[in-house]
Backbone as CSV, one residue per row, in Angstrom:
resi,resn,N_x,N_y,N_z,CA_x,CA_y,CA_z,C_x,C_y,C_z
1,UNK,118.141,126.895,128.031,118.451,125.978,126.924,117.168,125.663,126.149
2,UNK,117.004,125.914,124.758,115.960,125.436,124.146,115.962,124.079,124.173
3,UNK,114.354,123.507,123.880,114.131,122.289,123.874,114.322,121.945,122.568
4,UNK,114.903,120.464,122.632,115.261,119.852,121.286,114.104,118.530,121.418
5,UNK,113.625,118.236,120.424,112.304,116.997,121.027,112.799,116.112,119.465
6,UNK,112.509,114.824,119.756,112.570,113.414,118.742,111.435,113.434,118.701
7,UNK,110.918,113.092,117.157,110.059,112.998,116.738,110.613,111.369,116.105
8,UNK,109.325,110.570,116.922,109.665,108.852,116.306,108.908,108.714,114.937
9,UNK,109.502,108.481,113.755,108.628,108.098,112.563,108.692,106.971,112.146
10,UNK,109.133,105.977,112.879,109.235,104.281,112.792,108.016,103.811,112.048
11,UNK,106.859,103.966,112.773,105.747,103.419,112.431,104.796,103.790,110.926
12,UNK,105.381,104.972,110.416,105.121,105.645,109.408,105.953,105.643,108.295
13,UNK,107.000,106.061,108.475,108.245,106.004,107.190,109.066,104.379,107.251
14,UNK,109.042,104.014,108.625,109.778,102.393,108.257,108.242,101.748,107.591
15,UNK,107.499,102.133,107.379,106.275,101.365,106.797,106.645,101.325,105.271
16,UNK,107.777,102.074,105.003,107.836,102.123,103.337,108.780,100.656,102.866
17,UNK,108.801,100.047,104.253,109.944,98.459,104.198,109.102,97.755,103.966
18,UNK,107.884,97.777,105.326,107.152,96.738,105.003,105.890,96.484,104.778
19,UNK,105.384,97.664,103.704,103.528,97.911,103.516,103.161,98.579,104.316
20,UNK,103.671,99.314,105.810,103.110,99.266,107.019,102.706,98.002,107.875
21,UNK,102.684,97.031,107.452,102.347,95.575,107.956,103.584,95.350,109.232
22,UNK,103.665,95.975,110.603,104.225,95.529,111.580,103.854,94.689,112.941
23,UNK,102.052,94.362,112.352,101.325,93.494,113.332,100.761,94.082,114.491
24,UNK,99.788,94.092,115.116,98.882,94.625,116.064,100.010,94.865,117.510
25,UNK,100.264,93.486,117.125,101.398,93.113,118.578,102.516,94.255,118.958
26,UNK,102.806,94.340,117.841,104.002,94.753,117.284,103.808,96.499,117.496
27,UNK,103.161,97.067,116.839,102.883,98.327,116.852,102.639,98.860,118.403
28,UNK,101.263,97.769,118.679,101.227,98.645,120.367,102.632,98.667,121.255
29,UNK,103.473,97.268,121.285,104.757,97.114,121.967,105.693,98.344,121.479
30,UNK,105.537,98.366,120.166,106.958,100.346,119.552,106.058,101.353,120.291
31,UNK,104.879,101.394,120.321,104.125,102.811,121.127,104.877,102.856,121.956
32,UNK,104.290,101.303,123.061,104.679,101.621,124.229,106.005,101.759,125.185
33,UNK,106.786,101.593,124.377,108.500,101.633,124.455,109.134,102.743,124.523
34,UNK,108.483,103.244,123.628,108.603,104.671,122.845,108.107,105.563,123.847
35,UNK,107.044,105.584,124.193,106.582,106.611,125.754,107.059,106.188,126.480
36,UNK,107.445,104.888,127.413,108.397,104.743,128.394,109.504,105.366,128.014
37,UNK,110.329,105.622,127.355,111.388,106.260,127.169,111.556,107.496,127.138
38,UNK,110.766,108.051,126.872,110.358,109.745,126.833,110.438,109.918,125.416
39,UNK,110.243,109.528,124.132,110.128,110.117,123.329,109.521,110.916,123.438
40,UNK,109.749,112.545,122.726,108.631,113.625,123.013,107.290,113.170,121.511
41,UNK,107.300,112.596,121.028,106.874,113.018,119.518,106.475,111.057,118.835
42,UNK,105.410,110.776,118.607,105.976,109.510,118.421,104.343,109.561,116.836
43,UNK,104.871,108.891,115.601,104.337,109.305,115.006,103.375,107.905,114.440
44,UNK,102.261,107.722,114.735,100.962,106.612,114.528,101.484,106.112,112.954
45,UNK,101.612,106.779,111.935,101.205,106.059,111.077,100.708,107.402,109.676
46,UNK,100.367,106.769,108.894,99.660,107.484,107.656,98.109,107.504,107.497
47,UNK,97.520,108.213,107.523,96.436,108.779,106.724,96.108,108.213,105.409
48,UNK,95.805,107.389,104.755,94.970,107.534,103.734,94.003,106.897,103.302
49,UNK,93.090,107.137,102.728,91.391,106.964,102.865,91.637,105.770,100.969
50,UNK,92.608,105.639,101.026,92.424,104.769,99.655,92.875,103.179,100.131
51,UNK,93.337,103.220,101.407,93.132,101.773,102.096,92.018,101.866,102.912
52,UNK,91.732,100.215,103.377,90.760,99.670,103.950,91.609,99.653,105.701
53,UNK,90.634,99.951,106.584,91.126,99.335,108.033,91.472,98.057,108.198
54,UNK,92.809,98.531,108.886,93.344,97.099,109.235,94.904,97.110,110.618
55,UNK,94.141,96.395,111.634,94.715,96.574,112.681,96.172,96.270,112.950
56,UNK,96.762,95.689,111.714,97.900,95.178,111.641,98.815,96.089,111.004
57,UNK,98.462,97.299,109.920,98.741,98.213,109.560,99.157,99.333,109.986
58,UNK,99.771,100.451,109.960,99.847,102.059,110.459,99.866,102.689,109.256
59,UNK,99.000,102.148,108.229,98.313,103.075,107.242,96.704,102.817,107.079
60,UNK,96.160,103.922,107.663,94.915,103.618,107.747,93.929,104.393,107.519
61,UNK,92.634,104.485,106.574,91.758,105.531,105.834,91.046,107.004,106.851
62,UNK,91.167,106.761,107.882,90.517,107.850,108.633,91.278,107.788,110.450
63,UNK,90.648,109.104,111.051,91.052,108.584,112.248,90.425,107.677,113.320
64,UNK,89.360,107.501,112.561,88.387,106.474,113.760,89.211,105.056,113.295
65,UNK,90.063,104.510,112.002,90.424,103.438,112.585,91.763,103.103,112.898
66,UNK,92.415,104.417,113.624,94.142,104.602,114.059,93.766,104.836,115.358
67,UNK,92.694,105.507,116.246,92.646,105.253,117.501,92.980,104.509,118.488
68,UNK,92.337,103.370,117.932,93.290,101.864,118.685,94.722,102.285,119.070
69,UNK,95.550,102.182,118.384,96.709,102.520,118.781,96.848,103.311,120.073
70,UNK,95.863,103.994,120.464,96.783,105.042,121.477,95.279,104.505,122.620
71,UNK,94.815,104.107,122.355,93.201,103.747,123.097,93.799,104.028,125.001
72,UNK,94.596,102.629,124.452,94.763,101.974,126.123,95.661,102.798,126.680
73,UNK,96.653,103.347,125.874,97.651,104.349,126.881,97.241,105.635,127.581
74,UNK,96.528,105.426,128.878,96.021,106.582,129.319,96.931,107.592,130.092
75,UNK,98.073,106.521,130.178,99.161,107.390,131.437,100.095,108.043,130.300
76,UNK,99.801,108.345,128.676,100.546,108.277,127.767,101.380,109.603,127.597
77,UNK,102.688,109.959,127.964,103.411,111.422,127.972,103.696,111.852,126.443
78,UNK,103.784,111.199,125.816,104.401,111.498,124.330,103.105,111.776,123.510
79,UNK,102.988,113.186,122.630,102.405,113.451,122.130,102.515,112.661,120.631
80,UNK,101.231,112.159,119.862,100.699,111.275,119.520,100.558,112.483,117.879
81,UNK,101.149,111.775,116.635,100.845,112.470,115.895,100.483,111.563,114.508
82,UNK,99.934,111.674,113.594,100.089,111.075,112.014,100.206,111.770,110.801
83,UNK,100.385,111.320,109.798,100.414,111.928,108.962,99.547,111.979,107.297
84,UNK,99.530,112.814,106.940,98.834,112.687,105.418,99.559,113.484,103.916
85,UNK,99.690,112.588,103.439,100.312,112.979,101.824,99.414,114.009,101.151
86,UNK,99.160,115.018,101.372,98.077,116.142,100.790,97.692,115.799,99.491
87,UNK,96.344,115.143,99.623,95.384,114.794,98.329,94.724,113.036,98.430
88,UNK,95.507,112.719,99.508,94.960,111.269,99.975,94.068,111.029,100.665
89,UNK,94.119,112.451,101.638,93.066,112.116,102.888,92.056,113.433,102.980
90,UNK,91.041,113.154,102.576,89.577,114.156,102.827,89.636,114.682,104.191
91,UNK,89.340,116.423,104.319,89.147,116.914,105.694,88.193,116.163,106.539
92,UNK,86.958,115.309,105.782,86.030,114.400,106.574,86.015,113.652,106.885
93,UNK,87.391,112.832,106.688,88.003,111.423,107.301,88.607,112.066,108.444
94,UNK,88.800,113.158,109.052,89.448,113.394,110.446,88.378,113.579,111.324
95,UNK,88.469,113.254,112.323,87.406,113.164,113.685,88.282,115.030,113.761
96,UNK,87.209,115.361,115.288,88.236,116.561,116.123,89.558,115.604,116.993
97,UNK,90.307,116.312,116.857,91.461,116.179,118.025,90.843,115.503,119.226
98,UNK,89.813,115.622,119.918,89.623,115.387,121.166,88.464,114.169,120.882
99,UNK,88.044,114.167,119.742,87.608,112.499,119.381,88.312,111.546,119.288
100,UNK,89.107,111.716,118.306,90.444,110.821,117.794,91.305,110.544,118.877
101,UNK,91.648,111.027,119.575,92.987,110.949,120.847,94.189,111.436,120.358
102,UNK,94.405,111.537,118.806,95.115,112.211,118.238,95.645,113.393,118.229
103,UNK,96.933,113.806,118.510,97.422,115.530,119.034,97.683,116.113,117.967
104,UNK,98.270,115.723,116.760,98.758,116.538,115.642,98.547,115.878,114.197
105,UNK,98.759,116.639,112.990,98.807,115.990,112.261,100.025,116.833,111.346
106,UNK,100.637,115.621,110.550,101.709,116.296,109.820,100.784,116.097,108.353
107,UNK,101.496,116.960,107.425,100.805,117.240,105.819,102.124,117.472,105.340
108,UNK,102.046,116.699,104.319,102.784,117.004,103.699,102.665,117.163,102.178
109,UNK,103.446,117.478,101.481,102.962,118.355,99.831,104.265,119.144,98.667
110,UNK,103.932,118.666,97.910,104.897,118.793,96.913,104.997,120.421,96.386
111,UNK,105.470,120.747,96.329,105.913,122.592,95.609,104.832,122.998,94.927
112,UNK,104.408,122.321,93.743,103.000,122.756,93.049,101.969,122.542,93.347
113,UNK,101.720,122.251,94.763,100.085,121.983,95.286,99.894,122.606,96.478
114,UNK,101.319,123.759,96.615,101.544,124.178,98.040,100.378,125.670,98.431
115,UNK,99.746,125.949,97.302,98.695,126.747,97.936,97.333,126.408,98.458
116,UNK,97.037,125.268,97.286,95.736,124.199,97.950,96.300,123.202,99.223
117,UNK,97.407,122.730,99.349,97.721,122.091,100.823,97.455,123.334,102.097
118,UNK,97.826,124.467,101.602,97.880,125.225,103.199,96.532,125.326,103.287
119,UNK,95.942,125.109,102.364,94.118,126.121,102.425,93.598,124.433,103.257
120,UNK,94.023,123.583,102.872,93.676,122.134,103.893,94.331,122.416,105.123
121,UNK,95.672,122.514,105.374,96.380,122.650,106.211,95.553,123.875,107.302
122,UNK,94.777,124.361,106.975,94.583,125.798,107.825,93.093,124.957,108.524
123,UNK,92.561,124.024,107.541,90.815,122.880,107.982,91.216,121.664,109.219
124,UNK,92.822,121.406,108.936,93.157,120.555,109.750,93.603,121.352,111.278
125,UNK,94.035,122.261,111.344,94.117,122.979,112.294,92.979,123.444,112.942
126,UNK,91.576,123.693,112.520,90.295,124.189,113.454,89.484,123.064,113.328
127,UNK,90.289,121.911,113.156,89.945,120.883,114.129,90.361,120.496,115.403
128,UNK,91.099,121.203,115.847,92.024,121.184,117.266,93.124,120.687,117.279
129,UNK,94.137,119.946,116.267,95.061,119.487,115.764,96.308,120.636,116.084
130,UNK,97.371,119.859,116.204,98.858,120.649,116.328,99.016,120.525,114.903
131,UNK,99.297,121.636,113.904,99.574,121.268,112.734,100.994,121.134,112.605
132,UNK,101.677,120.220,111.428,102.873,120.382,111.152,103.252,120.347,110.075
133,UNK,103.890,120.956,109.503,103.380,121.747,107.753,104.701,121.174,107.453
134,UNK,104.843,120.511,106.228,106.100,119.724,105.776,106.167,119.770,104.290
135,UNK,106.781,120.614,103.612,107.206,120.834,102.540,108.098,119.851,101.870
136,UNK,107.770,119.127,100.790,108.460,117.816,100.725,109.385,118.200,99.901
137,UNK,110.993,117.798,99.782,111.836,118.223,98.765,112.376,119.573,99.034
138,UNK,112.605,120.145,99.859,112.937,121.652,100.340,113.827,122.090,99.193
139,UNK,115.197,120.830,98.749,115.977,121.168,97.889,115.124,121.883,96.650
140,UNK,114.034,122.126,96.412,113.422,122.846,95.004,113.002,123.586,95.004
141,UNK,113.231,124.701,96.426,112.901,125.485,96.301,114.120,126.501,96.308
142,UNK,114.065,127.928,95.771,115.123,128.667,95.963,114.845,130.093,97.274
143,UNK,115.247,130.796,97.415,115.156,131.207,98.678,114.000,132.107,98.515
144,UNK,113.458,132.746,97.537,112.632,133.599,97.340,111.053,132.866,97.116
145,UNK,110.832,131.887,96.635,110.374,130.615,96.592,109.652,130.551,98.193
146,UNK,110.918,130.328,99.083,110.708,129.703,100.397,110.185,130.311,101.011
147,UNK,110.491,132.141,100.987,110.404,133.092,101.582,108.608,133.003,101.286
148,UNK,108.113,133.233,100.245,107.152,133.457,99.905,105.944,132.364,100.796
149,UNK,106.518,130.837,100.623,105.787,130.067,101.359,106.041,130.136,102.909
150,UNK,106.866,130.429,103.308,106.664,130.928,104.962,105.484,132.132,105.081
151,UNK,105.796,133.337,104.422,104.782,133.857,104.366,103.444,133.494,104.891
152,UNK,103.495,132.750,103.748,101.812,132.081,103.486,101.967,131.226,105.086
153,UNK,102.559,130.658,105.552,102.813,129.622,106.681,102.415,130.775,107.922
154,UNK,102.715,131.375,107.875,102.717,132.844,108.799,101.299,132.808,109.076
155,UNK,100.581,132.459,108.174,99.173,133.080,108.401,98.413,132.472,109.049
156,UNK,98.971,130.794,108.352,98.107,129.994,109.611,98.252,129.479,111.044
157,UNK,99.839,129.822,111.170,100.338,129.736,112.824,100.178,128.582,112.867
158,UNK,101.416,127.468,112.534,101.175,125.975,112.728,102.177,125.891,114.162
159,UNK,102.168,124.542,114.505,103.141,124.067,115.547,104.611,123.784,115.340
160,UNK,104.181,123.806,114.005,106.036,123.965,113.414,106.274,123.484,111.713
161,UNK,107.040,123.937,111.346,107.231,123.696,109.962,108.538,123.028,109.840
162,UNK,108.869,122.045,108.793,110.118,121.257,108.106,110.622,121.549,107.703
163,UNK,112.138,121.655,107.305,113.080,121.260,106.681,113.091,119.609,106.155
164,UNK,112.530,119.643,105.253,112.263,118.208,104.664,113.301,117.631,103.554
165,UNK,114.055,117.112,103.968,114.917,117.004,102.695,114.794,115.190,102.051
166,UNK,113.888,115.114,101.475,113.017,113.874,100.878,114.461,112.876,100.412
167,UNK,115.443,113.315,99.243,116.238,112.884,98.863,117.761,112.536,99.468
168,UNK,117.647,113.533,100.706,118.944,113.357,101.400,120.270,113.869,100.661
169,UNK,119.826,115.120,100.268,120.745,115.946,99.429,121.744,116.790,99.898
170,UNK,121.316,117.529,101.257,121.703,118.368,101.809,122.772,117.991,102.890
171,UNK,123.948,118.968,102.360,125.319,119.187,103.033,124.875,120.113,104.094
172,UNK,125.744,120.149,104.931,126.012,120.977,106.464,125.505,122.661,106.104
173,UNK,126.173,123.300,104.923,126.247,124.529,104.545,124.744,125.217,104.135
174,UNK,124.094,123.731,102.884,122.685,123.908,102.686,121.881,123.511,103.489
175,UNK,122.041,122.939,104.396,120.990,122.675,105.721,120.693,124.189,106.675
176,UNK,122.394,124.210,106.859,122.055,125.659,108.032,121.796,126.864,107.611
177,UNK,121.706,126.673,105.725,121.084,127.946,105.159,119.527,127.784,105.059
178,UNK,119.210,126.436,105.020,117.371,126.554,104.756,116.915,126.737,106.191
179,UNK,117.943,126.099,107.162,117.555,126.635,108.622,117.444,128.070,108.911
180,UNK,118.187,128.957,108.731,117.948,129.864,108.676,117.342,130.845,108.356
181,UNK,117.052,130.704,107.070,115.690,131.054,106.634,114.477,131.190,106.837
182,UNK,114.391,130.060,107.571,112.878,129.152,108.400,113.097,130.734,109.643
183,UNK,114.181,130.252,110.332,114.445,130.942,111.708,114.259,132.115,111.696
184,UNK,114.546,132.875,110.709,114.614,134.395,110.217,112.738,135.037,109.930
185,UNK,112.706,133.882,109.413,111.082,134.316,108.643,109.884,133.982,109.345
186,UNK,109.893,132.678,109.799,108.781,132.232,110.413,108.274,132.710,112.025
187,UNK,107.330,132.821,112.125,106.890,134.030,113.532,107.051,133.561,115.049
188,UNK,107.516,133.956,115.918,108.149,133.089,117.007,107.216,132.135,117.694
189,UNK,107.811,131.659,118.097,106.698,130.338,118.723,106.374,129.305,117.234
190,UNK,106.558,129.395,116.679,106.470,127.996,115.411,107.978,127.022,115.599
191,UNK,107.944,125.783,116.015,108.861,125.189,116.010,109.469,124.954,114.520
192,UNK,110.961,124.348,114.434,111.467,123.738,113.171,111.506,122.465,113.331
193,UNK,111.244,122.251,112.067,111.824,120.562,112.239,112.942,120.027,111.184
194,UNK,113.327,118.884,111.079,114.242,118.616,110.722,114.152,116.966,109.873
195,UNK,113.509,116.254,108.735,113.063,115.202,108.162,114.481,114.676,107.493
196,UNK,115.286,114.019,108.059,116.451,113.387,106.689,116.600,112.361,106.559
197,UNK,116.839,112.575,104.993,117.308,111.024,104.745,118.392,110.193,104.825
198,UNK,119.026,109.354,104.610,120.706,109.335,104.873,121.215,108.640,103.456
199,UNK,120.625,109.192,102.443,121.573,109.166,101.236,122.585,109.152,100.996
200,UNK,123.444,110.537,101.721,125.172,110.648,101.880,125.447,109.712,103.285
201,UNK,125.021,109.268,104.273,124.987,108.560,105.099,125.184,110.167,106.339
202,UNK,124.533,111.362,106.488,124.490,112.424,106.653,123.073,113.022,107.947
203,UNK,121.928,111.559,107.753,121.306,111.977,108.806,121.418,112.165,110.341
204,UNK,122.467,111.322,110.519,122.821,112.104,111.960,123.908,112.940,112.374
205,UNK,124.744,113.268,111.492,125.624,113.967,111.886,124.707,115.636,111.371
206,UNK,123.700,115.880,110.500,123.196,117.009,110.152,122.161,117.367,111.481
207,UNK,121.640,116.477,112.010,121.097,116.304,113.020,121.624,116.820,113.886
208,UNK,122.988,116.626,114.495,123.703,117.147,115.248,124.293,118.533,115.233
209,UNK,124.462,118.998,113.717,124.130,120.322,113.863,123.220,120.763,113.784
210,UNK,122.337,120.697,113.850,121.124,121.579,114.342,121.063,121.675,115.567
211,UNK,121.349,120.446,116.090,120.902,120.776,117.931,121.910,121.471,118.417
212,UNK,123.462,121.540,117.873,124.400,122.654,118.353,124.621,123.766,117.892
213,UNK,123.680,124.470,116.374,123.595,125.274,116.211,122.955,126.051,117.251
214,UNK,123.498,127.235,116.975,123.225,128.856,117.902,121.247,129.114,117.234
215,UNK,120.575,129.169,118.119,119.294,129.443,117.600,118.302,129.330,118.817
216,UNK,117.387,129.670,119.031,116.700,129.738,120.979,115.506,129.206,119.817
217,UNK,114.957,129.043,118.286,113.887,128.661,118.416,113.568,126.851,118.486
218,UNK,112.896,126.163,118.944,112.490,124.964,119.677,112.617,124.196,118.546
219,UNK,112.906,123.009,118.457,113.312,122.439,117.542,112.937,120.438,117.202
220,UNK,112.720,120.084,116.110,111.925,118.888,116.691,112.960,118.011,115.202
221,UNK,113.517,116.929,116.189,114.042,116.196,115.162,113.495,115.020,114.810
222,UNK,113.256,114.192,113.426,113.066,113.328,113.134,113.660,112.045,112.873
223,UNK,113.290,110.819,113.456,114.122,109.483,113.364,113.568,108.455,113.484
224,UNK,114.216,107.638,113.392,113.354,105.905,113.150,114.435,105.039,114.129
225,UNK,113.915,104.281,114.956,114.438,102.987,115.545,115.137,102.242,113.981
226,UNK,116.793,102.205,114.430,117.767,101.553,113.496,117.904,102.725,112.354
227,UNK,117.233,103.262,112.247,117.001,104.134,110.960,116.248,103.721,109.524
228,UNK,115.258,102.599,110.176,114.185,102.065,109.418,113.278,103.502,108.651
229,UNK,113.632,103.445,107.078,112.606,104.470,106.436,112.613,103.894,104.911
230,UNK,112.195,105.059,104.516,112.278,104.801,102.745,113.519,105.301,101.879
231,UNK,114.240,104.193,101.290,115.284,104.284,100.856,116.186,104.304,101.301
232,UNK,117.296,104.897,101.532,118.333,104.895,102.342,118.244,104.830,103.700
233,UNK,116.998,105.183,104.462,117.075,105.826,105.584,116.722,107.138,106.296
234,UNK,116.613,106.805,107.846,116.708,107.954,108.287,117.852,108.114,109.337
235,UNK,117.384,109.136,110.002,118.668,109.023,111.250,117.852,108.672,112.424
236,UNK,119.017,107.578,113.133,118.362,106.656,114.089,118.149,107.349,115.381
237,UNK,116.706,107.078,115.833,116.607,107.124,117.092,117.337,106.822,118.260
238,UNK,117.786,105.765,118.458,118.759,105.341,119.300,120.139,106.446,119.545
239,UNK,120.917,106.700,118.337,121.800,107.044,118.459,121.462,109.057,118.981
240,UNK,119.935,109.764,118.345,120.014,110.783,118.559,120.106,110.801,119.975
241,UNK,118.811,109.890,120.437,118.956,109.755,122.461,119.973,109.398,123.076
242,UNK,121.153,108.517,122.383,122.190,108.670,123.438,123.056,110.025,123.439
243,UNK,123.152,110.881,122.388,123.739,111.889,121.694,123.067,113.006,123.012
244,UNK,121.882,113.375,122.799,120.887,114.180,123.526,121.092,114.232,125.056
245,UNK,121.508,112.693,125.316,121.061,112.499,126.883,122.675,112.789,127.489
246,UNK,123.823,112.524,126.245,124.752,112.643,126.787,125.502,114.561,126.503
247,UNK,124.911,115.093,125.711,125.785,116.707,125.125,123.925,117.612,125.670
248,UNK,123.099,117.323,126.003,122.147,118.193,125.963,121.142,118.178,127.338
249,UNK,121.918,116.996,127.899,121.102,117.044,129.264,119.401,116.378,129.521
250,UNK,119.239,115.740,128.136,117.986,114.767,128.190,118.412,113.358,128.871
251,UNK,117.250,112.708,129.293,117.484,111.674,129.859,116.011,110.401,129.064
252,UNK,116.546,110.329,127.756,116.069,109.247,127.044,116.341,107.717,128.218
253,UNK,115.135,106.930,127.486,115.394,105.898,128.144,116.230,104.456,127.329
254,UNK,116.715,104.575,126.897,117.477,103.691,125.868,117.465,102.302,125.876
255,UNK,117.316,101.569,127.113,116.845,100.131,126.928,115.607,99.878,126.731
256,UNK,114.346,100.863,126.986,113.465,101.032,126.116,113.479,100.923,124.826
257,UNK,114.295,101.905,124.218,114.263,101.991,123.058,114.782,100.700,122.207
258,UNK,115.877,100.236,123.042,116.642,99.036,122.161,116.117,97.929,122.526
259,UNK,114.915,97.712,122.977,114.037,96.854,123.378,113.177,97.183,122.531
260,UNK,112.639,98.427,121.946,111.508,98.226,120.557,112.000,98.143,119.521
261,UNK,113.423,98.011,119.226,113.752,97.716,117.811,114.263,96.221,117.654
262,UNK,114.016,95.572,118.998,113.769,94.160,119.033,112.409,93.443,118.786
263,UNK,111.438,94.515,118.870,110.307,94.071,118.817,110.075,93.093,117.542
């Protein structure tokens, strides 16, 4: 059975509710909830070097001042990731991987900046980083388009690439066609991922096909405690782990979880 892994983006995309402002308290208690439970994937926060440090935040200018966050968790199972809006954050605001405590970083980037993002994307990777290459808006691209940027994705061998659908556009039919695509093109061992919004109210039931689609390559879904994100939403954590633990044989910890969205 391939592995299906949650990727938590609470701390990052529900930041578009509240500034990122979820309090020192607050943030370490969602970490640590979040690894008791087994999240595989749990995501720090944003990258960008046009704010000032601030411990109350999970948007923060470099990685020397997002460390905190993961400092004290030494027994910590869930790989530890953040992210950057390609053009916010300088390759010299990142420590190495093994400075930072930091495992991955996601990038993400709009269609017309997608040849200068990979040429970053390829600086963030020989820093020791899991890269995760996230094409924002997938809906704009057409298949020849896509084809071309896998390509280019090919070259730098990331940890996995997105299906990003920014607007929450995508029906069942156009999901499992950009999935496919990905699956067809991209070189084995690169995971997919899966970013939605719930515009049509669609992020978890699209969610759910993916994890029962027919496909052996590894697969990483994205969600938020309640389905805290920007705009409509995402698809909730809670509900993917009871989904997972009950049709896929994971064993999420769920009063964990519904204990950090009390936080």
């Amino acid at each position: 059975m391939r592995k299906i892994n949650i990727l938590d983006c609470t701390l990052r995309d529900g930041g578009f509710v509240n500034d990122w402002n979820f309090g020192k308290g607050s943030i370490e208690s969602i970490i640590s909830r979040l690894d008791k439970a087994g999240i595989d994937i749990i995501e720090l926060g944003f990258l960008d070097e046009r704010r000032q440090p601030d411990p109350d935040r999970t948007i923060q200018p470099d990685t020397a001042s997002m460390k905190w966050m993961i400092k004290d968790f030494t027994e910590r199972r869930a790989m530890a990731v953040a992210m950057i809006d390609f053009g916010t954050c300088g390759i010299d605001k990142l420590e190495t991987s093994g400075e930072s405590g930091i495992d991955g970083i996601r990038v993400i980037f709009k269609k017309k900046d997608a040849v200068k993002a990979l040429e970053f994307c390829a600086q963030v990777k020989e820093k020791g980083y899991k890269l995760f290459i996230q094409p924002v808006s997938v809906t704009s691209y057409n298949d020849d388009d896509m084809k071309h940027l896998l390509e280019m994705i090919n070259k730098i061998g990331p940890f996995a690439v997105s299906v990003v659908d920014t607007y929450g556009l995508l029906h069942r039919k156009d999901l499992l066609h950009y999935f496919d695509l990905m699956d067809k093109t991209l070189n084995a061992g690169i995971r997919i991922g899966y970013h939605a919004h719930n515009n049509f109210q669609l992020a978890y039931s699209n969610c759910i096909e993916l994890a029962e689609h027919d496909s052996r390559r590894e697969l990483v879904l994205d969600s938020s405690l309640y389905g805290m994100g920007k705009g409509a939403g995402n698809a909730n954590t809670e509900l993917l782990a009871m989904y997972l633990n009950k049709r896929k044989g994971a064993s999420y910890g769920l009063d964990q979880i519904l204990e950090a969205i009390d936080v």
